[in-house]
Structure formats: structure tokens, C-alpha cells
C-alpha positions as CSV (number, residue, x, y, z in Angstrom):
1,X,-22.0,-20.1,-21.2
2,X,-22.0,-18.3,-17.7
3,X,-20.4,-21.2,-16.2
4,X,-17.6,-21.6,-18.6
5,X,-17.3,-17.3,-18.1
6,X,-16.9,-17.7,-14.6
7,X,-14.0,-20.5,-14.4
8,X,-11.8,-18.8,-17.1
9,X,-12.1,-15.9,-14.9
10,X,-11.5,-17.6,-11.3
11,X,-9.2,-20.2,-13.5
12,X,-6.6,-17.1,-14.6
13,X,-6.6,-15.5,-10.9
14,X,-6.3,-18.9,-8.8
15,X,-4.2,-16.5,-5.9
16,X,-7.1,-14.0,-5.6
17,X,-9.4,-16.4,-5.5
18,X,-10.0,-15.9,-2.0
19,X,-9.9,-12.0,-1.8
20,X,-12.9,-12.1,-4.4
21,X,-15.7,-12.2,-1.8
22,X,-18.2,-9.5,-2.4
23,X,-18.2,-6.5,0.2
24,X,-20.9,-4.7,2.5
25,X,-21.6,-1.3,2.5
26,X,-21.3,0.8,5.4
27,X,-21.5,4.8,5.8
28,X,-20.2,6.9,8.5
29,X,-22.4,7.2,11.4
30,X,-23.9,3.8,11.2
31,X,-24.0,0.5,13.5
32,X,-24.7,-2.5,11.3
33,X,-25.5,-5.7,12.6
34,X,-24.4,-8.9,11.1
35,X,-23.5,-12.8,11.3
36,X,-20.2,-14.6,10.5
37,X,-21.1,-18.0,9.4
38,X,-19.2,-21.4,8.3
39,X,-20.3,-20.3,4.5
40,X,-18.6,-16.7,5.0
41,X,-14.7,-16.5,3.5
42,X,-11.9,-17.8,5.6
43,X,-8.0,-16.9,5.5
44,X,-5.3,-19.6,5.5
45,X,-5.8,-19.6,9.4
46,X,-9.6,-21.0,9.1
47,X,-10.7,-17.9,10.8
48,X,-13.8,-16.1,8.6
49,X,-15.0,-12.9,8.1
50,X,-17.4,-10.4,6.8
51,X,-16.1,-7.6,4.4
52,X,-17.2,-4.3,4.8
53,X,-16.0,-1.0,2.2
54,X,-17.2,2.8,3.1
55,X,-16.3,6.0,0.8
56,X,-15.5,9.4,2.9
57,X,-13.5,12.6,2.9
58,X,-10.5,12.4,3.8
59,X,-10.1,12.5,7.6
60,X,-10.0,10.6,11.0
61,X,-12.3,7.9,12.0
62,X,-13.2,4.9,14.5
63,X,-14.8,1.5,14.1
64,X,-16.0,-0.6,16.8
65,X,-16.9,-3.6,16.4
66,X,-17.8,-6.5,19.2
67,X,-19.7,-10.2,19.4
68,X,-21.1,-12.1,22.4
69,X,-19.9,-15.2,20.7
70,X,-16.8,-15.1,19.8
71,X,-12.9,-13.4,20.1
72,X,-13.2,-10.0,17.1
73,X,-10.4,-9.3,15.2
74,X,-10.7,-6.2,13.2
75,X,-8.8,-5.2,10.3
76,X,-8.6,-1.4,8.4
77,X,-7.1,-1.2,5.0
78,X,-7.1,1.0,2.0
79,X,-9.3,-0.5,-1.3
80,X,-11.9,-2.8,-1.6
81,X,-10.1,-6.3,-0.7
82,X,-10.2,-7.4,2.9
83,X,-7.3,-9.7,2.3
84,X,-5.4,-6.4,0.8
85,X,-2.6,-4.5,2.6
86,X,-3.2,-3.7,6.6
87,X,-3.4,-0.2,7.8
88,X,-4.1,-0.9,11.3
89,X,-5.7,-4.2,13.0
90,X,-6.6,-4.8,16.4
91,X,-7.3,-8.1,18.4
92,X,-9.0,-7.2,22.6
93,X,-9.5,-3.4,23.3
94,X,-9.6,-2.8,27.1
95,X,-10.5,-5.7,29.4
96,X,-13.0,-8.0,26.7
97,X,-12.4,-9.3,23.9
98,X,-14.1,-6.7,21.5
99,X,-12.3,-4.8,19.0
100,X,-11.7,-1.4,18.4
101,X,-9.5,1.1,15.5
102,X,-9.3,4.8,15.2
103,X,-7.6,5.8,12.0
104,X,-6.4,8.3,9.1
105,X,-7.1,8.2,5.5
106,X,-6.9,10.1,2.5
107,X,-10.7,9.3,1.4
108,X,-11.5,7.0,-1.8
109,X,-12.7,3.5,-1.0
110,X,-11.9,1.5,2.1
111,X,-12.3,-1.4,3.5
112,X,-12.9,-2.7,7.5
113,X,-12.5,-6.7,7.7
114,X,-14.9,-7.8,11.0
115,X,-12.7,-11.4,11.4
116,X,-12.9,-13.8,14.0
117,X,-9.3,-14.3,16.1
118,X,-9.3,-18.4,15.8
119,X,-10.7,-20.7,12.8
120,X,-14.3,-22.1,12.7
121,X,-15.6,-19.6,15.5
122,X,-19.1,-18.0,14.2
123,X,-21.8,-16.0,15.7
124,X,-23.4,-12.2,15.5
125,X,-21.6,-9.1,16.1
126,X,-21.8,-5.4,16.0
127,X,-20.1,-2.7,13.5
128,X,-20.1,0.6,14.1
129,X,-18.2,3.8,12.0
130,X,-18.0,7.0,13.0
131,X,-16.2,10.1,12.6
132,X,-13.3,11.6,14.8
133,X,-10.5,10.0,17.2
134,X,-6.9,9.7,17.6
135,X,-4.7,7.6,15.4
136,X,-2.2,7.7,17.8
137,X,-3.7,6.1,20.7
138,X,-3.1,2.8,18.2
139,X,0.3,2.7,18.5
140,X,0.8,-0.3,21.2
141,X,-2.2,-2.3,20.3
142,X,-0.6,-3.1,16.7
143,X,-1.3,-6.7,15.6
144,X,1.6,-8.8,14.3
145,X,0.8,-12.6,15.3
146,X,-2.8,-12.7,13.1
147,X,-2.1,-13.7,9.2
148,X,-4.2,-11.6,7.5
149,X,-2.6,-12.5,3.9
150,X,-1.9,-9.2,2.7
151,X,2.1,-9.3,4.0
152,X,2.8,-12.3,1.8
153,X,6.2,-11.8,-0.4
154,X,5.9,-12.8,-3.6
155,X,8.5,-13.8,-6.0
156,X,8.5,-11.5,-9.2
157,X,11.9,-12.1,-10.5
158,X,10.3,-12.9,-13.9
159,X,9.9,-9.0,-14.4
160,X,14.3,-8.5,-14.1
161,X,14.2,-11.0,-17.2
162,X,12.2,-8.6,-18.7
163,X,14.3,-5.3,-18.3
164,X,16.5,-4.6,-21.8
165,X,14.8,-6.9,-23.7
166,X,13.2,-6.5,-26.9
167,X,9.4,-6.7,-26.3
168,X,10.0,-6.7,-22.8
169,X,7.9,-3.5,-22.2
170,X,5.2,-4.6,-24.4
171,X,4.8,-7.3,-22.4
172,X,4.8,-5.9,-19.3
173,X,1.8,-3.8,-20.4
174,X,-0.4,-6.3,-22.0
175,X,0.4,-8.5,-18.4
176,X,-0.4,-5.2,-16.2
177,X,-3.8,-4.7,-18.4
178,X,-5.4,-8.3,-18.0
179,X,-4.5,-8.5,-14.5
180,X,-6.4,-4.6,-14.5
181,X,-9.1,-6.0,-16.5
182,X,-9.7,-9.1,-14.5
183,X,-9.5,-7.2,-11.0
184,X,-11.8,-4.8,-12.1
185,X,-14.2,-7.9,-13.5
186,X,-14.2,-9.7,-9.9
187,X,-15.9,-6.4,-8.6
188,X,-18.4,-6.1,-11.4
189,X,-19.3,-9.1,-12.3
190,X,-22.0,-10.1,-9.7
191,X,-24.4,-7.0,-11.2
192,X,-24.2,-8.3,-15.0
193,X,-26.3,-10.6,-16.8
194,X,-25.3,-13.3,-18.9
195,X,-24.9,-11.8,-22.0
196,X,-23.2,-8.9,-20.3
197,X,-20.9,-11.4,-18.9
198,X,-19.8,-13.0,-21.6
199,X,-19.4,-9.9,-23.7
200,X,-17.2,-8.2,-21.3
201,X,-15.1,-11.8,-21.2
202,X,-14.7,-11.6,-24.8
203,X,-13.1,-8.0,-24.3
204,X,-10.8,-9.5,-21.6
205,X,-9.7,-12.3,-23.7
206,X,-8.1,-10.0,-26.0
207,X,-5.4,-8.7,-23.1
208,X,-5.0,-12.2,-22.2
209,X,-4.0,-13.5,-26.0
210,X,-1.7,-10.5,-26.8
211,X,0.0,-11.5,-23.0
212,X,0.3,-15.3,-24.0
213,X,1.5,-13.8,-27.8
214,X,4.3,-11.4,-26.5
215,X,5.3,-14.0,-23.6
216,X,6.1,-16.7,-26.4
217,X,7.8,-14.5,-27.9
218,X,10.2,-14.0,-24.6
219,X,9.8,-17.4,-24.0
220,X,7.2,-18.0,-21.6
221,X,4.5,-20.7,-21.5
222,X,0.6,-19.9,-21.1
223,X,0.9,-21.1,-18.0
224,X,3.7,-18.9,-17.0
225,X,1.8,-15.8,-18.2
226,X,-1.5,-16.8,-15.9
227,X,0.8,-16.4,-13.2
228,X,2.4,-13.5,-14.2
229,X,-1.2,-11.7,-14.3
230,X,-2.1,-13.3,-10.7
231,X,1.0,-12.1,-9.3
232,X,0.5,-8.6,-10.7
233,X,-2.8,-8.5,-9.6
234,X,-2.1,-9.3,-6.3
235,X,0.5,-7.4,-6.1
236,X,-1.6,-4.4,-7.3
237,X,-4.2,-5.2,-4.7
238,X,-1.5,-4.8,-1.8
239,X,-0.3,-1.2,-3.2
240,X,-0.8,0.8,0.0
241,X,-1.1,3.6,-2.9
242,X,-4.2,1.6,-5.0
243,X,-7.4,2.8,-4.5
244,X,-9.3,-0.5,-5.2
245,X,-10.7,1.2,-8.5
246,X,-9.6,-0.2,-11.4
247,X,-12.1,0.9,-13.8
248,X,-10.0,3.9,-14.9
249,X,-6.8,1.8,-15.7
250,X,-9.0,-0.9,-17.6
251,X,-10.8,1.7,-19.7
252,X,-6.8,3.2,-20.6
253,X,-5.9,-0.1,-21.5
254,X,-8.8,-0.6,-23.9
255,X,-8.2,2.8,-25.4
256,X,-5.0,0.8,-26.4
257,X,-6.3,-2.1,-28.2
């Protein structure tokens, strides 16, 4: 049963698939040392990475992060999905070819992506977070040339067909809470058990049928609903303005069943 739980979840979110890899913890003040590997997740460039997510007041902070072994890239977004929305990036720093960021945010959850510049390079590096620095002095060492996946356009025309029709708003919300419900299930789902699994699936189904009932009814297929929920999802993920939480919004949507 666990295996048929765990493809009708990855089945209905093909897109996120690859911004589902579980993060690291790290806390202000502290170096962590780790290892990118062949096995770690990879962006459509081949490069990989380790995801890291801290929690702090709001306030300024920096983030070094170096390897011996091969070109860093770093990446600083808001959330818990290191293939979300880019707040700053930054490729060499000085004269080597470590990485460096100093940045502002607003507190809540987020996340620092430790990457490697070209595909297939591996090898140990060096993390470090700390409070303090200057945002500005990141203003010429912006990154634009590294696809990080969290610029990509997509193509949500689907929800214009939905604006003055009847149902259309009941439609939209059912859509909004499984792609909700199945964000907040790629984050929790490594800590249950079986049985927790599969009963927290059933409760998912249940905004997944009323999507695929109110999108017949607007004349959508199933399989044109699946992609409406990816594409929300995503979509939700890259909000500059979500706080990688989701919990909150799932347990509002289930006050609604």
C-alpha cells in the first residue's frame, strides 16, 4: 500500500517532482560540512545540490559556502524548495571560485541551495550562516546565466476560462486545496508510517475527486485537472510572498470539506 501511496502522490505532481528532495537544517552561527554526490538532486543543467532551510528573525545575514573540489554556486530564496523563487545567487566571490551571499529577510522559513556551477561535478564543501552584512554589496555579483528553475513561465490560461463561469470559483478552490494538500504532503511525508500515510492519502483524495467533479463539469479531463494542481502548486512554490508552510492553508481547506 505505501508504494501505490507514494506514486499517486509523485504521479499527480510530475513538475515538482524534482523540488521534492528533503532539506537540511541549518541555524545561524553554524558551519556544516557536507558532500554533493551523483545520488544528490540535479536541475535541468545536470548540476546537483544539497538543500539546506534555517528559521530566524527577521534581519540581515551571510552564508559562505566553498569546496576544494569543485566551482560553488549558491542560491538564497524564501521557503523550503531549493528549486523555488531566487532571492540572490552568486557564482566566484573574490579571486576563487567559492561562493558567497549576504542578504535581507522577513524571518519564517528559508532556504540556501549549496549547487555545483557545471553538471556531474561532486565533492565536499563548507556551509556557513551567520548573522549581519550588507545586502547591498550584492548588487554586481547577481547571477543571470545559471538556470536554477524557479524563473520558468508557465502557461495558466486555463484559469481566464474560468473567470464568469458558473462553478468556475468552486473549482478554482477545490484545484488550489489539492495542490495545498499535496505540497504540504511532500514535506511531511518522510516522518509518517504507513498507516499514517495512507490515511492522510485518503484525506487528499477527497480534494482531488471534487477537482476532477467540478472540472467535468467545465469540461475538463482528469488529466487536465492533474495539471491544473501541478501548475498551481508550482506556481505557489515560486510566490516570492509563500512562506513554504502550507499546513495552515491545508487545515482551512479541510475545515471546508
Amino acid at each position: 500500500m505505501r508504494r501505490n501511496a507514494l506514486f499517486a502522490a509523485v504521479s499527480l505532481t510530475a513538475v515538482l517532482a524534482a523540488g521534492a528532495a528533503s532539506a537540511q537544517s541549518i541555524s545561524v552561527g553554524q558551519t556544516v560540512r557536507g558532500t554533493i554526490a551523483a545520488s544528490d538532486p540535479a536541475l535541468d543543467d545536470g548540476s546537483h545540490y544539497d538543500c539546506w532551510v534555517f528559521n530566524a528573525p527577521a534581519g540581515v545575514y551571510t552564508v559562505d559556502y566553498g569546496s576544494e573540489d569543485f566551482d560553488a554556486y549558491l542560491v538564497v530564496g524564501k521557503g523550503r524548495d531549493c528549486q523555488g523563487a531566487t532571492h540572490v545567487s552568486n557564482d566566484d566571490w573574490g579571486d576563487g571560485l567559492n561562493s558567497h551571499a549576504e542578504f535581507r529577510t522577513d524571518g519564517g522559513p528559508w532556504f540556501i541551495r549549496a549547487n555545483t556551477l557545471g553538471g556531474g561535478e561532486t565533492g565536499a564543501y563548507t556551509l556557513t550562516l551567520v548573522s549581519g552584512g550588507d545586502p547591498s554589496v550584492m548588487d554586481d555579483f547577481d547571477d543571470d546565466h545559471h538556470d536554477d528553475g524557479g524563473d520558468e513561465e508557465l502557461d495558466l490560461a486555463w484559469l481566464d476560462e474560468l473567470e464568469g463561469r458558473d462553478g468556475g470559483e468552486e473549482h478554482l478552490m477545490n484545484v488550489l486545496c489539492a495542490a495545498v494538500d499535496t505540497l504540504d504532503l511532500i514535506v511531511t511525508m518522510e516522518n509518517m508510517t504507513d498507516e499514517q500515510l495512507e490515511a492522510r492519502m485518503a484525506e487528499g483524495m477527497q480534494f482531488t475527486e471534487r477537482s476532477y467533479v467540478t472540472g467535468a463539469a467545465l469540461g475538463f479531463s482528469q488529466d487536465e485537472v492533474e495539471t491544473q494542481v501541478a501548475e498551481l502548486g508550482v506556481t505557489l512554490l515560486m510566490d516570492p510572498e509563500s512562506s513554504g508552510d502550507f499546513a495552515d492553508a491545508r487545515r482551512e481547506c479541510m475545515s471546508m470539506l
